[in-house]
PDB file of N, H, CA, C and O in Angstrom:
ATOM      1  N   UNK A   1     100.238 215.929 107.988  1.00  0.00           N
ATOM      2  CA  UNK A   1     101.437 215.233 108.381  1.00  0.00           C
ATOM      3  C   UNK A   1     102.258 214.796 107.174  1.00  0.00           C
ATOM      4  O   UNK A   1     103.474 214.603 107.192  1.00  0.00           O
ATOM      5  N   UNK A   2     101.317 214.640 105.950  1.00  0.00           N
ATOM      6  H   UNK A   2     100.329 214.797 105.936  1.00  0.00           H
ATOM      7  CA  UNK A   2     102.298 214.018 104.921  1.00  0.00           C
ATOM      8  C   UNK A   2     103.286 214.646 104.488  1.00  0.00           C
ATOM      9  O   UNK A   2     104.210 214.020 103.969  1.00  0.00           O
ATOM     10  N   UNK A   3     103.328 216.381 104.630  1.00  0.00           N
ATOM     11  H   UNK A   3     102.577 216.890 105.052  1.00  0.00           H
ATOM     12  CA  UNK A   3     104.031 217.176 104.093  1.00  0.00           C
ATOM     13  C   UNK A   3     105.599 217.110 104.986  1.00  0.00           C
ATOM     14  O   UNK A   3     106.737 217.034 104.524  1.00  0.00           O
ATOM     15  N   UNK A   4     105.146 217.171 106.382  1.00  0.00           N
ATOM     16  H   UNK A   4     104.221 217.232 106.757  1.00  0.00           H
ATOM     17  CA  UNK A   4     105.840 216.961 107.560  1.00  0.00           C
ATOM     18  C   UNK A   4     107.054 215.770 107.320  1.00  0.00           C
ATOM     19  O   UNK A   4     108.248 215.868 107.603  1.00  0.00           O
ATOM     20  N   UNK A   5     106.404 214.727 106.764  1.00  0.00           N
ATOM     21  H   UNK A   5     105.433 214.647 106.534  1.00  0.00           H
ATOM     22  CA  UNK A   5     107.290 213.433 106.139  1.00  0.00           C
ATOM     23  C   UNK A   5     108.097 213.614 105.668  1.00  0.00           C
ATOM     24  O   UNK A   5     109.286 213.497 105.962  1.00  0.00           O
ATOM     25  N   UNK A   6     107.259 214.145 104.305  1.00  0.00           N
ATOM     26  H   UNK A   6     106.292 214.240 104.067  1.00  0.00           H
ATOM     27  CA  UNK A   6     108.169 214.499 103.331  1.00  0.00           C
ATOM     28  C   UNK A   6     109.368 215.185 102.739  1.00  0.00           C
ATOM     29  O   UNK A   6     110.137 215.000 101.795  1.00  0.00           O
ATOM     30  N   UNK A   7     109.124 216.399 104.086  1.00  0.00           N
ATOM     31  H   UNK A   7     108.499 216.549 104.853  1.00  0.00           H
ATOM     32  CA  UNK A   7     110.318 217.261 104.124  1.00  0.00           C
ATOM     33  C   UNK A   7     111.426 216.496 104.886  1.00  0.00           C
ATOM     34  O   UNK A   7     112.552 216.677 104.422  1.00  0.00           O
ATOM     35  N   UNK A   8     111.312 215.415 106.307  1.00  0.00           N
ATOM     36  H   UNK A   8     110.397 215.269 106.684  1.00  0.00           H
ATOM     37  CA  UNK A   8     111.901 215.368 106.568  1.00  0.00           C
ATOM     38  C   UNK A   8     112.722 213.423 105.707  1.00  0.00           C
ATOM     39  O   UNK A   8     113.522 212.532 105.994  1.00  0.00           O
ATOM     40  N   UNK A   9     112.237 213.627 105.156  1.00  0.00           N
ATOM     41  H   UNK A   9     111.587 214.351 104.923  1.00  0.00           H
ATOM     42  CA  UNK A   9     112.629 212.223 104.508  1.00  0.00           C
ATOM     43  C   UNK A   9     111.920 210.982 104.881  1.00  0.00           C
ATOM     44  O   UNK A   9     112.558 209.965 105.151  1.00  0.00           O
ATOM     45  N   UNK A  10     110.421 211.023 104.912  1.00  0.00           N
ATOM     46  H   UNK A  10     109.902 211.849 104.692  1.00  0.00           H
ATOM     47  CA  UNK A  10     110.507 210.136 106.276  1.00  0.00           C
ATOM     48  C   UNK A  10     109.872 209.102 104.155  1.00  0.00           C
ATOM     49  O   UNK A  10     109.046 209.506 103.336  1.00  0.00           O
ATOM     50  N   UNK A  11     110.879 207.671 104.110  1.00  0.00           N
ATOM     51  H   UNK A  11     111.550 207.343 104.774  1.00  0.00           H
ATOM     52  CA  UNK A  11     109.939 206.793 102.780  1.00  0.00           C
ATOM     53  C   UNK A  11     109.441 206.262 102.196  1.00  0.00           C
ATOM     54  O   UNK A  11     109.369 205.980 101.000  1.00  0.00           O
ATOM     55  N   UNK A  12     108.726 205.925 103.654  1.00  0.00           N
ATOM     56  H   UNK A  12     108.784 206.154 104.626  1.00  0.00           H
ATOM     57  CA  UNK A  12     107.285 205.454 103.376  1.00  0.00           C
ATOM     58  C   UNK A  12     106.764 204.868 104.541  1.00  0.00           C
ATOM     59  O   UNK A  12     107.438 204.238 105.356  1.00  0.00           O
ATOM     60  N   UNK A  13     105.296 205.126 104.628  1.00  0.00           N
ATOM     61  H   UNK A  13     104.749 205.638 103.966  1.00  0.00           H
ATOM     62  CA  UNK A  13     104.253 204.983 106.369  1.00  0.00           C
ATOM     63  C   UNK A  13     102.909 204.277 105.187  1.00  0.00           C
ATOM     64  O   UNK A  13     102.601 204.069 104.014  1.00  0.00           O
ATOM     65  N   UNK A  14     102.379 204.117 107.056  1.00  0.00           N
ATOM     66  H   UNK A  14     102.629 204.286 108.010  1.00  0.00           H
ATOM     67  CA  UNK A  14     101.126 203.164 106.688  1.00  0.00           C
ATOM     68  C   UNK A  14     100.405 203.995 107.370  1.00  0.00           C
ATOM     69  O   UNK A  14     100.855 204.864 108.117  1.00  0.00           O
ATOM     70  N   UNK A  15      98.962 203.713 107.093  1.00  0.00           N
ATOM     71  H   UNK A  15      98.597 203.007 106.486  1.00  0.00           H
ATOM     72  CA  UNK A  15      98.297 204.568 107.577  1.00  0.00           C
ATOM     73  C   UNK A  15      97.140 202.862 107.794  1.00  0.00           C
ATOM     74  O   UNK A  15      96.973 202.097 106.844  1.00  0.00           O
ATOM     75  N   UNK A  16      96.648 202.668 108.889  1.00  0.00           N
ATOM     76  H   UNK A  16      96.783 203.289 109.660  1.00  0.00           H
ATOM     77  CA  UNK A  16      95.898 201.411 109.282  1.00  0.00           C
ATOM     78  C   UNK A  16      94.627 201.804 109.790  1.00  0.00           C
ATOM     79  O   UNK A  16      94.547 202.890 110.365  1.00  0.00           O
ATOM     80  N   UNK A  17      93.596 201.063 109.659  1.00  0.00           N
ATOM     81  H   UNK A  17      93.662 200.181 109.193  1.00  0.00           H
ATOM     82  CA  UNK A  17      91.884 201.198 110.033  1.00  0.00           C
ATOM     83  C   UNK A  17      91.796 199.697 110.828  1.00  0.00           C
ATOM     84  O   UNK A  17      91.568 198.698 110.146  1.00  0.00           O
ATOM     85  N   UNK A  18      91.960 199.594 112.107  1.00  0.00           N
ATOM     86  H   UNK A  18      92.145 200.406 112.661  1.00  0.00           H
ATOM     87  CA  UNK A  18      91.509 198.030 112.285  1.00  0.00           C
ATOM     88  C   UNK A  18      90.342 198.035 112.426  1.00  0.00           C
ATOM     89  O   UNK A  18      90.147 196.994 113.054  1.00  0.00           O
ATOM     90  N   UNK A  19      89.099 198.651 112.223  1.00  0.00           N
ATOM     91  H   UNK A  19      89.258 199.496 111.713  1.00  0.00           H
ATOM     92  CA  UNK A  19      87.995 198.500 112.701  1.00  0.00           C
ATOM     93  C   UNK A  19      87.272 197.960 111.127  1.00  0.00           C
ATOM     94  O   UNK A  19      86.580 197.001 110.785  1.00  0.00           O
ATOM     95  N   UNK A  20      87.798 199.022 110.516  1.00  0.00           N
ATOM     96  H   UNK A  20      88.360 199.801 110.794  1.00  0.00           H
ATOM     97  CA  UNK A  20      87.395 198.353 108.490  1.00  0.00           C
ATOM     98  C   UNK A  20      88.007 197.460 108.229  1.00  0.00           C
ATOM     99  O   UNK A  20      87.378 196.768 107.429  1.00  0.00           O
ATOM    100  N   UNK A  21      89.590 196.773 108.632  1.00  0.00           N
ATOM    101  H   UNK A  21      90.100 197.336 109.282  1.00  0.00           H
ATOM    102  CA  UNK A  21      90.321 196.105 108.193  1.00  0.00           C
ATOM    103  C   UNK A  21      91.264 196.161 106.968  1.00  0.00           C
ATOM    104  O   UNK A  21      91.443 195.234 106.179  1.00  0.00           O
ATOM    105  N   UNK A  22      91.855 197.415 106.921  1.00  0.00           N
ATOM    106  H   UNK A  22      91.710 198.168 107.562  1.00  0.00           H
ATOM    107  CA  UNK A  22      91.904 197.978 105.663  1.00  0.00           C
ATOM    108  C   UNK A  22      93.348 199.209 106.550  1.00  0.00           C
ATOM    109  O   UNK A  22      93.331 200.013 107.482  1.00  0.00           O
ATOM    110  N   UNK A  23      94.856 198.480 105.158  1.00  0.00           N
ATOM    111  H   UNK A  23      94.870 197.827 104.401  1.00  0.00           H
ATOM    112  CA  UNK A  23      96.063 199.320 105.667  1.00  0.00           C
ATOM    113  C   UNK A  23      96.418 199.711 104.375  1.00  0.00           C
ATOM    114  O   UNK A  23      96.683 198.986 103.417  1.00  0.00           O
ATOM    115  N   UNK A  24      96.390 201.374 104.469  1.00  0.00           N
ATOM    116  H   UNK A  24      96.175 201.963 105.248  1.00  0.00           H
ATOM    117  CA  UNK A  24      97.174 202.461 102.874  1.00  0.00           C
ATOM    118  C   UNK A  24      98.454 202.630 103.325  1.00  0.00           C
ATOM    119  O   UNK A  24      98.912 203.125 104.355  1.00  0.00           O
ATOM    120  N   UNK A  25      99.082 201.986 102.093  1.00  0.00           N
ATOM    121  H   UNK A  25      98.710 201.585 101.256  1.00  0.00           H
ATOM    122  CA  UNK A  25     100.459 201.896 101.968  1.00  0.00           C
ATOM    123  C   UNK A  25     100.773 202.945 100.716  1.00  0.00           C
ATOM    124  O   UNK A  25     100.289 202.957  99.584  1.00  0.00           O
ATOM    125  N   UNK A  26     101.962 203.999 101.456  1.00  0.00           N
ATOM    126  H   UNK A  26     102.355 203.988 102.376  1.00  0.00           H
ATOM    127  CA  UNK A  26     102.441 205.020 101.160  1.00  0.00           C
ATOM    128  C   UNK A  26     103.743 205.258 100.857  1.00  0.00           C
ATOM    129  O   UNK A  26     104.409 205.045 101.870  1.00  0.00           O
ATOM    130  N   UNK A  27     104.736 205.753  99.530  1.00  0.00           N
ATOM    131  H   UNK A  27     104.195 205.926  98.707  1.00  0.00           H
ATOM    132  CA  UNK A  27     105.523 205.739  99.517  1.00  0.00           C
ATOM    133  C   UNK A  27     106.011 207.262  99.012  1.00  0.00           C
ATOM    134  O   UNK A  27     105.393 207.991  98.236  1.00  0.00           O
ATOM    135  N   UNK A  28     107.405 207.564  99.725  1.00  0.00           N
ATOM    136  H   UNK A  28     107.907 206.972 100.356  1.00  0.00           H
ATOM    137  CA  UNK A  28     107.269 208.819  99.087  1.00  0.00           C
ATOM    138  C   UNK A  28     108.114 208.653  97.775  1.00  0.00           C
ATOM    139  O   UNK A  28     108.876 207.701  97.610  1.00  0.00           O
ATOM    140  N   UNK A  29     107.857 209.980  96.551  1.00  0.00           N
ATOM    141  H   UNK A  29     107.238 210.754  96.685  1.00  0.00           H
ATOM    142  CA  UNK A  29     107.739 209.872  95.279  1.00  0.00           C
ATOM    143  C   UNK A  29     108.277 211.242  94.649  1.00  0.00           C
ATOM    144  O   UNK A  29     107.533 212.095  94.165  1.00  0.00           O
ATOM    145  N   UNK A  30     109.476 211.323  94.710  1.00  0.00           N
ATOM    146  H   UNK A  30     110.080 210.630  95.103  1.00  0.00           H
ATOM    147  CA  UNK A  30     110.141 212.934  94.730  1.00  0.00           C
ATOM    148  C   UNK A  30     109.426 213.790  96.103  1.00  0.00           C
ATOM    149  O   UNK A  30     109.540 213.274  97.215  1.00  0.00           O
ATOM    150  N   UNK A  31     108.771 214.972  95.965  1.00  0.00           N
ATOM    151  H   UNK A  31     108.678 215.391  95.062  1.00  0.00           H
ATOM    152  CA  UNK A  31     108.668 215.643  96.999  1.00  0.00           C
ATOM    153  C   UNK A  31     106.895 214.785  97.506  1.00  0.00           C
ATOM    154  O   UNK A  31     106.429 215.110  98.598  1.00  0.00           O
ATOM    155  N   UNK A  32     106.303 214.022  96.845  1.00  0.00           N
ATOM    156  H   UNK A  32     106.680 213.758  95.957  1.00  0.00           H
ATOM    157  CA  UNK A  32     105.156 214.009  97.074  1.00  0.00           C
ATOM    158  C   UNK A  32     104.661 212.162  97.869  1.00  0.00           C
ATOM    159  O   UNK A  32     105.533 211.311  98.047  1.00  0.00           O
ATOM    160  N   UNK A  33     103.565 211.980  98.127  1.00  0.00           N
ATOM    161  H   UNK A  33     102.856 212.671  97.982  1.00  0.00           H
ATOM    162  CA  UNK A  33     103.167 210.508  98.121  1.00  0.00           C
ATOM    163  C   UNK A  33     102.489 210.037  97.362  1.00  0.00           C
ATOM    164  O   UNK A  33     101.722 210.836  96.824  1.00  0.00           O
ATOM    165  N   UNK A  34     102.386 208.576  96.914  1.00  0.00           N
ATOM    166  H   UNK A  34     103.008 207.927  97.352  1.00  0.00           H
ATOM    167  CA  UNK A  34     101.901 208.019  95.960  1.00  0.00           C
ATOM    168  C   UNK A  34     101.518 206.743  96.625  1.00  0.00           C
ATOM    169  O   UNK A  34     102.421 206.147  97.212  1.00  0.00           O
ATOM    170  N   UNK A  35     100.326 206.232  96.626  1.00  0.00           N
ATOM    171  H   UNK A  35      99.593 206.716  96.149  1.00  0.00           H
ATOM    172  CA  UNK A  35      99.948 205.052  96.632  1.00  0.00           C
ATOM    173  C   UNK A  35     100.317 203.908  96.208  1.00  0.00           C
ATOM    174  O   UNK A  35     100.009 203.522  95.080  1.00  0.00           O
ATOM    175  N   UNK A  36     101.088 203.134  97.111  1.00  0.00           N
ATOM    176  H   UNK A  36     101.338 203.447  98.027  1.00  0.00           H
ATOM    177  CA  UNK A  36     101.666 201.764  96.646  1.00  0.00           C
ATOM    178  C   UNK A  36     100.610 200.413  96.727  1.00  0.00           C
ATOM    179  O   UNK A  36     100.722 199.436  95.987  1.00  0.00           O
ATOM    180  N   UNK A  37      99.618 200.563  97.726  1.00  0.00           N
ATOM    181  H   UNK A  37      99.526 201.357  98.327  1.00  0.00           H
ATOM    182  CA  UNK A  37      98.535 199.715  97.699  1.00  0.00           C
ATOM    183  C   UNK A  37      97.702 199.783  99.158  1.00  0.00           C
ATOM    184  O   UNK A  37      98.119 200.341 100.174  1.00  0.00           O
ATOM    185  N   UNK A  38      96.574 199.161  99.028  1.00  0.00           N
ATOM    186  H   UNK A  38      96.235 198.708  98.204  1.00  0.00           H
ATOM    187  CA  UNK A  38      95.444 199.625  99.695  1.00  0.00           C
ATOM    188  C   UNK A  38      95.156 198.072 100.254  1.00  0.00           C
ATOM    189  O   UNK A  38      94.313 197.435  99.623  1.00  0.00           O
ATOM    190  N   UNK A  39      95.678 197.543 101.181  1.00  0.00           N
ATOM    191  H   UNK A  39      96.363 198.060 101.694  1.00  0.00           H
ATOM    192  CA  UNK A  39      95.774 196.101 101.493  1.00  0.00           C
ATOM    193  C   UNK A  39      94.302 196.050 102.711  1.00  0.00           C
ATOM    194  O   UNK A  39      93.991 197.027 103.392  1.00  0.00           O
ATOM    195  N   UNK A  40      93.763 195.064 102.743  1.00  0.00           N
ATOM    196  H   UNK A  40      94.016 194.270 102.190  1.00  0.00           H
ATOM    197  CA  UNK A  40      92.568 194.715 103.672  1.00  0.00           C
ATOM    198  C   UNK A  40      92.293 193.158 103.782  1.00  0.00           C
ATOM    199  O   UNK A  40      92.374 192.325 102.880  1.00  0.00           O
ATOM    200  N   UNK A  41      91.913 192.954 105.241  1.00  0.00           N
ATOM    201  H   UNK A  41      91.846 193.631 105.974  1.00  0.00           H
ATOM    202  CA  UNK A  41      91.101 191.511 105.467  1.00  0.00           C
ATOM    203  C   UNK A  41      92.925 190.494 105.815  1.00  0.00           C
ATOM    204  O   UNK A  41      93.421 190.863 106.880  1.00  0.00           O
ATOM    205  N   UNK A  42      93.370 189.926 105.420  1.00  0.00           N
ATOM    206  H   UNK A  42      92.967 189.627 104.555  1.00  0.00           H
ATOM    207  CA  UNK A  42      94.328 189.122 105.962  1.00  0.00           C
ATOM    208  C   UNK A  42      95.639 188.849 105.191  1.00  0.00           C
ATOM    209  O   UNK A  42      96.586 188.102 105.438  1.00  0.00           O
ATOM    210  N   UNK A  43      95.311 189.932 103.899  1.00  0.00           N
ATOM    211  H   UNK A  43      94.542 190.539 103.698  1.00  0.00           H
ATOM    212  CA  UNK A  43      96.595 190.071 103.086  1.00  0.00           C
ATOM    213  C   UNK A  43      97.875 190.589 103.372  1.00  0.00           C
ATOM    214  O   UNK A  43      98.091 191.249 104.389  1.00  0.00           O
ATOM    215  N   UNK A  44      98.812 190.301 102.454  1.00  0.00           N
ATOM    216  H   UNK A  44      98.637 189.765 101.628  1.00  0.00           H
ATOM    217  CA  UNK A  44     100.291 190.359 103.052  1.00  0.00           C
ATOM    218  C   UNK A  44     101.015 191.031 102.391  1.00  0.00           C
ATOM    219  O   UNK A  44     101.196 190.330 101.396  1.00  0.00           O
ATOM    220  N   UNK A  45     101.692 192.140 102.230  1.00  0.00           N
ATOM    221  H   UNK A  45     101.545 192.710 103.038  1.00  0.00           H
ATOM    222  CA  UNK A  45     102.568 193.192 101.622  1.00  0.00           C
ATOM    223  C   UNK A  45     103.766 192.903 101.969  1.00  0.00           C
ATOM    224  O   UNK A  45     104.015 192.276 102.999  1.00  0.00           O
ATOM    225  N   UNK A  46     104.731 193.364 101.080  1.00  0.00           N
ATOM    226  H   UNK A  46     104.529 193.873 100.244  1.00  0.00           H
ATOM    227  CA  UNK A  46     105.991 193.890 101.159  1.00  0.00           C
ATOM    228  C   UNK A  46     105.842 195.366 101.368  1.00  0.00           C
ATOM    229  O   UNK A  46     104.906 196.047 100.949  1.00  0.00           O
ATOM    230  N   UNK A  47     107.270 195.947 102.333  1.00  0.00           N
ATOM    231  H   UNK A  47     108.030 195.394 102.673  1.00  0.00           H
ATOM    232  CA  UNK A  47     107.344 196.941 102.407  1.00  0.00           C
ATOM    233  C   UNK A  47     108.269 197.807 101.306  1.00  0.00           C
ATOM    234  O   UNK A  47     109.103 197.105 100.733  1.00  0.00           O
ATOM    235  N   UNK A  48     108.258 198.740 101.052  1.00  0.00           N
ATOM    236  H   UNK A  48     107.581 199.310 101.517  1.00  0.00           H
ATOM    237  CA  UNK A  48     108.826 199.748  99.858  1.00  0.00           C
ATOM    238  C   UNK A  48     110.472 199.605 100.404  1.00  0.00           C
ATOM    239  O   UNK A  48     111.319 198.836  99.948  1.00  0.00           O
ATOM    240  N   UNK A  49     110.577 200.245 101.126  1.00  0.00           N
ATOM    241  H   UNK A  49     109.889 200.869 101.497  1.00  0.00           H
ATOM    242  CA  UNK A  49     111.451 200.557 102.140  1.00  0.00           C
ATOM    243  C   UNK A  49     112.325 199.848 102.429  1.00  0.00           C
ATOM    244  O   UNK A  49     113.472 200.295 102.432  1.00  0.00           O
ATOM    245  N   UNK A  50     111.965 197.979 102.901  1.00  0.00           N
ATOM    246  H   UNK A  50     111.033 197.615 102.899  1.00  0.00           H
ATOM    247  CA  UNK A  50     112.639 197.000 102.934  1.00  0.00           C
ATOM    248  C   UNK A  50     112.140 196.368 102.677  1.00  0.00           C
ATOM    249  O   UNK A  50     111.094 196.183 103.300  1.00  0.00           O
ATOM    250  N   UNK A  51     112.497 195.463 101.480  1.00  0.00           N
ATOM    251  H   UNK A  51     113.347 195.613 100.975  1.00  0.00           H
ATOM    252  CA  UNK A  51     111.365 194.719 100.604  1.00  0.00           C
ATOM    253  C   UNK A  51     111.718 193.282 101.284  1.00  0.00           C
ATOM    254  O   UNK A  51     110.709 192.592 101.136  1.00  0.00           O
ATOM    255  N   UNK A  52     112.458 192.734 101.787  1.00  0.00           N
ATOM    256  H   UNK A  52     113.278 193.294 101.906  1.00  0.00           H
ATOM    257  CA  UNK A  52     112.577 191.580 102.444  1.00  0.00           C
ATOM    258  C   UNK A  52     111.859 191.470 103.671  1.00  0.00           C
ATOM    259  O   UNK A  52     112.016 190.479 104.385  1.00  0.00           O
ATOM    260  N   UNK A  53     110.866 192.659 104.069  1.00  0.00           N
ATOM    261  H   UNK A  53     110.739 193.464 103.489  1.00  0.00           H
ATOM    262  CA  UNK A  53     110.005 192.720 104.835  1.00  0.00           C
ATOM    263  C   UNK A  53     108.624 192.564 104.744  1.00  0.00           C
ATOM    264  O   UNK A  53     107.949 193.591 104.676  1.00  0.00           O
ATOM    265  N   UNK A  54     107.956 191.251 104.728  1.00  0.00           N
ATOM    266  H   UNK A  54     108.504 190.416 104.783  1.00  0.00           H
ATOM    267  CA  UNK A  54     106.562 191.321 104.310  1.00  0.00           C
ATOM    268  C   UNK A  54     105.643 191.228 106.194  1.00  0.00           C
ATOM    269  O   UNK A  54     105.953 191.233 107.385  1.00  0.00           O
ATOM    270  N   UNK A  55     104.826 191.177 105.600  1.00  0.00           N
ATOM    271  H   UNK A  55     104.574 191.173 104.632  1.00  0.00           H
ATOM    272  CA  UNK A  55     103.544 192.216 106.609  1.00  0.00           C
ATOM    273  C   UNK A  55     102.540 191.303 106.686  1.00  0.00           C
ATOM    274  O   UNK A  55     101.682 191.638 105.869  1.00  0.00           O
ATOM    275  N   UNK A  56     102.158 190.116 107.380  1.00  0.00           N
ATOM    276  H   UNK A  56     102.855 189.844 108.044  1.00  0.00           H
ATOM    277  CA  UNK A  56     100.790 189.592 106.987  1.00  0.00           C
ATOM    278  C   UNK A  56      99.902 190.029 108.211  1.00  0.00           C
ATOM    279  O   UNK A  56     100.107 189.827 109.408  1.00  0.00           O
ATOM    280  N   UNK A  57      98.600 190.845 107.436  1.00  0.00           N
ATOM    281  H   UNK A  57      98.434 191.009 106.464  1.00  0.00           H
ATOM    282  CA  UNK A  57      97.801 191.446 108.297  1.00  0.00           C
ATOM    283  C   UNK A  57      97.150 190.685 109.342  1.00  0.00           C
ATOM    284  O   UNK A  57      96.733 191.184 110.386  1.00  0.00           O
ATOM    285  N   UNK A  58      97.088 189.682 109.086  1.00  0.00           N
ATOM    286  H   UNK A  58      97.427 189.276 108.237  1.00  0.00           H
ATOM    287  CA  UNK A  58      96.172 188.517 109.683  1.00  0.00           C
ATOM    288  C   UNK A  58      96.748 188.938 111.290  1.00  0.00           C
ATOM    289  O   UNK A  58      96.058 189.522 112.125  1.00  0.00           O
ATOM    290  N   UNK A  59      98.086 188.517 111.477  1.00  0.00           N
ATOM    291  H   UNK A  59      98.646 188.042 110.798  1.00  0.00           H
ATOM    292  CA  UNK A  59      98.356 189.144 112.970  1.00  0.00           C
ATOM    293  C   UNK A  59      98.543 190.700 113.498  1.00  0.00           C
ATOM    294  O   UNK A  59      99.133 191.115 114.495  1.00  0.00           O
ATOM    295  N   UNK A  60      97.992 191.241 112.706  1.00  0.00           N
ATOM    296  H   UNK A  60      97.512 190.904 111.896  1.00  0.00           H
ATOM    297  CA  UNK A  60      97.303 193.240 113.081  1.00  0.00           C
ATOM    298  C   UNK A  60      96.747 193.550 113.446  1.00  0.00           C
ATOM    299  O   UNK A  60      96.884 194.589 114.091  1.00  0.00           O
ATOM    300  N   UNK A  61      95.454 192.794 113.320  1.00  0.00           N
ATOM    301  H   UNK A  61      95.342 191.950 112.796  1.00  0.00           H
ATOM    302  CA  UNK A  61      94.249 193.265 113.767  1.00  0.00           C
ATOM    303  C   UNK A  61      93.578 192.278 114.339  1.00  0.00           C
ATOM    304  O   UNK A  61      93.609 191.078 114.068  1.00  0.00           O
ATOM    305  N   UNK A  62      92.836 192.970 115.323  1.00  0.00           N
ATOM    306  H   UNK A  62      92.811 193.945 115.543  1.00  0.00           H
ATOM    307  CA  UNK A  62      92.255 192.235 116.633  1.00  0.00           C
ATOM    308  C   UNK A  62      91.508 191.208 115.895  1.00  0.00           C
ATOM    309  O   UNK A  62      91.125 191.141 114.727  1.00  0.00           O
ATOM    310  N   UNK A  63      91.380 190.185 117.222  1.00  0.00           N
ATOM    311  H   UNK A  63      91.691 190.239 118.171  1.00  0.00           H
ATOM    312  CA  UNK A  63      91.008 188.903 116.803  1.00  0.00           C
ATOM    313  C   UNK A  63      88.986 189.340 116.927  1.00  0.00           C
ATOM    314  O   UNK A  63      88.391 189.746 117.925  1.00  0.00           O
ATOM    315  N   UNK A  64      88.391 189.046 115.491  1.00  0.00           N
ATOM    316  H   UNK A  64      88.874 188.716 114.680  1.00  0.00           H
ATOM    317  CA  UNK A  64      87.125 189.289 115.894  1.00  0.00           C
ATOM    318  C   UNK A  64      86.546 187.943 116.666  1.00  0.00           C
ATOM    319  O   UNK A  64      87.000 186.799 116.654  1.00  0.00           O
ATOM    320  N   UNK A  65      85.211 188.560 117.441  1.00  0.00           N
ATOM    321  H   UNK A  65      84.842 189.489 117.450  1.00  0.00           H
ATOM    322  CA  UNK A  65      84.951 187.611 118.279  1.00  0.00           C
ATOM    323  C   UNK A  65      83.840 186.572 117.893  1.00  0.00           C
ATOM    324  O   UNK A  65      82.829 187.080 117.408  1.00  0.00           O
ATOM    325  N   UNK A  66      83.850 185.097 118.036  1.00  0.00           N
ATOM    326  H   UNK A  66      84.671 184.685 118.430  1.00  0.00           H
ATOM    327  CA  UNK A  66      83.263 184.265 117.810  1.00  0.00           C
ATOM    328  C   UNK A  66      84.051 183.277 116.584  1.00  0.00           C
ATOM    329  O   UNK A  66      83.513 182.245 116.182  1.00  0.00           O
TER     330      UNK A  66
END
């Protein structure tokens, strides 16, 4: 799919694990992707894309139980 992106402009996706707790943040980088960061557990990113957009994981992923 990344190639798929890339051709069509798409500049930048997440790729999310809620079960590890763990979101790869992707930006594209001339024709290719590059790793902007590897966020997990309840941390909070900015996005590439729109940086006045931050992300706190804490409300992403399911509430574990107990």
């Amino acid at each position: 799919k990344r190639e798929l992106y890339a051709t069509h402009g798409v500049r930048e996706f997440w790729i999310a694990e809620p079960e590890g707790r763990w979101l790869l943040q992707l930006a594209l980088d001339g024709a290719h992707y590059r790793q902007v960061g590897l966020h997990s557990g309840d941390a909070a990113f900015r996005s590439v894309v729109l940086p006045d957009l931050e992300v706190s994981l804490e409300g992403v992923w399911p509430r574990l139980p107990g």
